[in-house]
N, C-alpha and C positions, 0 to 999 in steps of 0.2 A: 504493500500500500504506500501512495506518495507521501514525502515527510516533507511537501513546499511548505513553504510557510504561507499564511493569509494575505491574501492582495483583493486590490480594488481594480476594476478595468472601466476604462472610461468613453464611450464610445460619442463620438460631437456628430455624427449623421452630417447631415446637409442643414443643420440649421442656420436663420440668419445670425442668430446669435455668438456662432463658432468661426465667420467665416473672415479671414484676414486677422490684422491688429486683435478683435476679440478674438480668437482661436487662439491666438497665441499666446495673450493672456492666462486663458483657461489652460493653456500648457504649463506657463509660469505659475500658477497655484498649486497646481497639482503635482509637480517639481518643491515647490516649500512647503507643503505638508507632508509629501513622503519623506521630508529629510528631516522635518521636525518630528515625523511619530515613528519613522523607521517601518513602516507599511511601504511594503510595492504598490505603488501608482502607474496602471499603463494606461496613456492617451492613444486616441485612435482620432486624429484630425482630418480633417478634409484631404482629400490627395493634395491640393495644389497649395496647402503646408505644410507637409511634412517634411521639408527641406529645414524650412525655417521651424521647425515644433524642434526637428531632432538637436538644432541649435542651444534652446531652452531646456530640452525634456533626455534624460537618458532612455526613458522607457515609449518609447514612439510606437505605436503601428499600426499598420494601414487598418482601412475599414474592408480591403478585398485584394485578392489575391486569385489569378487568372491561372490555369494547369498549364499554359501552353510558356513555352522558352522564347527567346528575343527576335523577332524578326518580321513578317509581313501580317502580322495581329491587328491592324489597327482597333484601338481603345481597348487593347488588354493591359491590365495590371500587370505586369509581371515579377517575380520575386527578386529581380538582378535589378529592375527599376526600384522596386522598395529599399533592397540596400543600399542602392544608390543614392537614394535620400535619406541615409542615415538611420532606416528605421531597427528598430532588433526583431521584428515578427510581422502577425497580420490576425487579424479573422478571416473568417473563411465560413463561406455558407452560412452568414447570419438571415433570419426570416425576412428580411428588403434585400437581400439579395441571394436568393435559392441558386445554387447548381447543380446539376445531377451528382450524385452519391462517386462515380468514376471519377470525375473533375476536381472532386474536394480532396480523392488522394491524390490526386496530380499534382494538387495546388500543395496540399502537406510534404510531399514528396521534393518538390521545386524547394519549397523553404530550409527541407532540413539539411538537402544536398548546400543548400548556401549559410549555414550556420544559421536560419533565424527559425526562430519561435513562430507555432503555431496554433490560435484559439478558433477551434472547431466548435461553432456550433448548430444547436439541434432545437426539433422542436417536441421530444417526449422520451420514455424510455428506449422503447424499440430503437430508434434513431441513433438516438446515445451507443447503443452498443452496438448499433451497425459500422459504424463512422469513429468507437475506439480503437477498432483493428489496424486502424493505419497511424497508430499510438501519435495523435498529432499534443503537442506541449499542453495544453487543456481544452478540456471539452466544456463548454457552456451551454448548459439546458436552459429553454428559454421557451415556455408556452404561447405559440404567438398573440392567445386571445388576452392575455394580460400585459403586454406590450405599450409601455406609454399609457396604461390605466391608473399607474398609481394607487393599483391593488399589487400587495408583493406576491409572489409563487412563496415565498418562505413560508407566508402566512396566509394563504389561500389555497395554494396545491403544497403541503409541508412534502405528502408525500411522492410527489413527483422528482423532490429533491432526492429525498435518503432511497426513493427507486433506483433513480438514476445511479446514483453515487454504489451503493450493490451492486447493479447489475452490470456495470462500467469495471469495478472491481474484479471481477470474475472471470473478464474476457483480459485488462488491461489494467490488471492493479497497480503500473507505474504512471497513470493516466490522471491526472487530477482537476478535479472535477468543480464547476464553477457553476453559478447557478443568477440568471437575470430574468427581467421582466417586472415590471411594476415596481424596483427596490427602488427608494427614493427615504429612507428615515435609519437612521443608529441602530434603532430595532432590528429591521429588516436584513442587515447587514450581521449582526450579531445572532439573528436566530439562524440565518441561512448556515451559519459557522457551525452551533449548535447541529446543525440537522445534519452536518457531514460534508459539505462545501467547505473548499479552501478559501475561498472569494465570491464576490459581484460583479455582474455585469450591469452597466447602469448608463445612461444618456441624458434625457429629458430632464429630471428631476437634477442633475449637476449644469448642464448647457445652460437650462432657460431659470435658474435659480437668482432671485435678487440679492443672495450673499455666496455665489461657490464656494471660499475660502471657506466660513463659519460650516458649513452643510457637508464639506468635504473631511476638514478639522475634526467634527464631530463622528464622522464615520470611521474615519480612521481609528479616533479613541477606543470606539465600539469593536476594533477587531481584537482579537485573542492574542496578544505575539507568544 
């Protein structure tokens, strides 16, 4: 079973809120609370800054990761453009952007041939252990119907987490398992740990917050080191 320690993932979508000068703010925050509570903070900013995030941010990475290698792709992601912007990883197959099941090991496969991290994720148990087999760096269970609700899966599907995390364990016990969808409070953050989650995956509730620092601060406190 994986011994990571607790982390926060931080995904900025396409909001207006994330895009330029603000994105990279919201990089700068989450950059001075990981160094003030000693929590991993990974940002996931908009493709067109992550040049400038990776400036600010150790823990960078993209929102998507394309299976195919450098060449006549046009508007593929690909993993040698990611490191080339300084990032250390990527998601991969989050629910705004599905790829078939072949594609996401393509994309896990791309990343690890190039030293970066990769968060797989999913939208239920099946899922989950279908898509541990290609042991990508972590898997993030993520119900799509709770997605930007502001209902948590911690505290709304508890057991979709401590499923996951089981049944993930069994196929991919080195596989560590993360869990998003509606987290947006201390609570949320703290039970998900509880239930057998290393981390959160979280957006909306950090991007469009009228204090990130305080909301972020607080999360962090809330994790277990």
């Amino acid at each position: 079973m994986s011994s990571v320690k607790p982390l926060i993932a931080l995904n900025f979508k396409v909001y207006k809120e994330s895009l330029g000068p603000e994105g990279l703010r919201l990089c700068e925050i989450a950059s001075e609370v990981s160094l003030m509570s000693g929590v991993r903070i990974i940002v996931c900013p908009q493709t067109v800054d992550l040049m400038g995030a990776s400036k600010v941010c150790e823990n960078v990475y993209g929102q998507h990761t394309d299976a195919n290698e450098v060449g006549a792709f046009t508007g593929s992601n690909t993993a040698e453009a990611l490191k080339s912007s300084g990032c250390v990883g990527s998601l991969v197959n989050h629910a705004e952007k599905k790829i078939p099941h072949e594609k996401v090991r393509g994309a896990v496969a791309r990343l690890t041939a190039l030293g970066l991290e990769s968060m797989v994720c999913t939208a239920n148990i099946q899922e989950s252990v279908d898509l541990a087999t290609c042991k990508p760096s972590f898997l993030a269970v993520e119900p799509p119907e709770l997605i930007g609700s502001g209902i948590s899966v911690s505290s709304a599907k508890p057991e979709i987490v401590t499923g996951t995390v089981d049944a993930v364990h069994k196929v991919a016990p080195d596989v560590p398992v993360i869990c998003g969808a509606g987290i947006s409070t201390p609570v949320d953050i703290k039970k998900a740990c509880e239930l057998g989650a290393v981390g959160v995956l979280l957006a909306s509730a950090y991007v469009k917050s009228k204090d990130p620092k305080k909301l972020l601060s607080d999360m962090a406190a809330a994790v277990p080191l």
